[in-house]
C-alpha positions in Angstrom: -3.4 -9.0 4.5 -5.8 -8.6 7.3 -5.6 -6.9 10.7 -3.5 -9.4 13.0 -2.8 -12.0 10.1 1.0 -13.2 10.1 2.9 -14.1 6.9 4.5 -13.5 3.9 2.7 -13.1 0.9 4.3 -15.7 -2.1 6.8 -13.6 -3.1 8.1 -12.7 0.3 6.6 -9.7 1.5 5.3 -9.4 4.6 1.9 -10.4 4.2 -0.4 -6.8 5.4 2.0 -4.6 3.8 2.1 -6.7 0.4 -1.5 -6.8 0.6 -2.5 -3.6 1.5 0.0 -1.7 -0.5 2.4 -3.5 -2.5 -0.7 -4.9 -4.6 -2.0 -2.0 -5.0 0.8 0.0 -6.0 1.2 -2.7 -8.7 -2.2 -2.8 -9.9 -2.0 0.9 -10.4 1.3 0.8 -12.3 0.2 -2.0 -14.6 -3.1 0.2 -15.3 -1.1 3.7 -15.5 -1.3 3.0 -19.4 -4.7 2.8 -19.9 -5.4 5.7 -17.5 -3.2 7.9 -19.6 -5.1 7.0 -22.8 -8.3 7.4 -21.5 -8.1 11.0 -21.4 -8.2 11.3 -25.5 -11.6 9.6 -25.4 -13.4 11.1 -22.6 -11.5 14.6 -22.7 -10.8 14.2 -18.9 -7.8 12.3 -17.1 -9.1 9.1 -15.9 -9.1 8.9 -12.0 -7.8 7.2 -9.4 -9.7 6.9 -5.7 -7.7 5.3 -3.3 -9.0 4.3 -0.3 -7.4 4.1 2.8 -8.1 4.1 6.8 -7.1 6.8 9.9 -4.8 4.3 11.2 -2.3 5.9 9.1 -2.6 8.6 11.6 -1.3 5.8 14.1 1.9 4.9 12.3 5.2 5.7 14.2 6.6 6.2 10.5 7.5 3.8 8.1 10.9 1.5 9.4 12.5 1.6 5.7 15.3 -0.4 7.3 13.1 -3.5 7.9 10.3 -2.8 6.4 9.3 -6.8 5.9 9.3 -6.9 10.3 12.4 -9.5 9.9 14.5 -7.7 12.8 12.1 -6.7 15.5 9.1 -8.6 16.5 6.2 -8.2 14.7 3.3 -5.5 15.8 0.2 -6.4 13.7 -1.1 -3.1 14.6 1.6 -0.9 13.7 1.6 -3.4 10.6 -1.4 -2.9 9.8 -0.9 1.6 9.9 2.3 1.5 8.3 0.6 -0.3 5.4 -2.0 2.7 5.9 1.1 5.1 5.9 2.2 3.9 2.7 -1.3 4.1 0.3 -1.2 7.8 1.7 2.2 8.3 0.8 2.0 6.9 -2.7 -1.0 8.9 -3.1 0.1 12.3 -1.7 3.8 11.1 -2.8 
């Protein structure tokens, strides 16, 4: 899911966004759980640091409509910020 790298990731996604955010976002689902019961033990809620990059800042806004870069040709930049977009989204919902 690098800067500039083309593709899809195995199950479909365009490759920077499935990397960059789709993973994520499924990493932090799956752990959700344990982060819930961790509070009991430590007496605080566990954390979670996300980290992301100014290019969000760069994004012309998310294309929901084509968000996989099927019907327009493909901008590894804006790619690569929309990806950005979405990590600040999810964590500032």
């Amino acid at each position: 899911g690098g800067f500039g790298v083309e593709g899809q990731t195995k199950q479909g996604f365009e490759l920077c966004m499935g990397t960059n955010h789709y993973g994520h976002f499924l990493f932090n689902s799956l752990i959700f759980p344990l982060r819930l019961a961790s509070k009991p033990v430590t007496n605080q809620p566990a954390r979670l640091v996300s980290v992301a990059s100014v290019a969000h800042e760069q994004s012309k806004g998310i294309n929901f409509e084509d968000i996989e870069w099927t019907s327009r040709k493909r901008d590894a930049m804006a790619c690569y910020c929309d990806s950005k977009l979405a990590n600040v989204h999810y964590m500032y919902g």
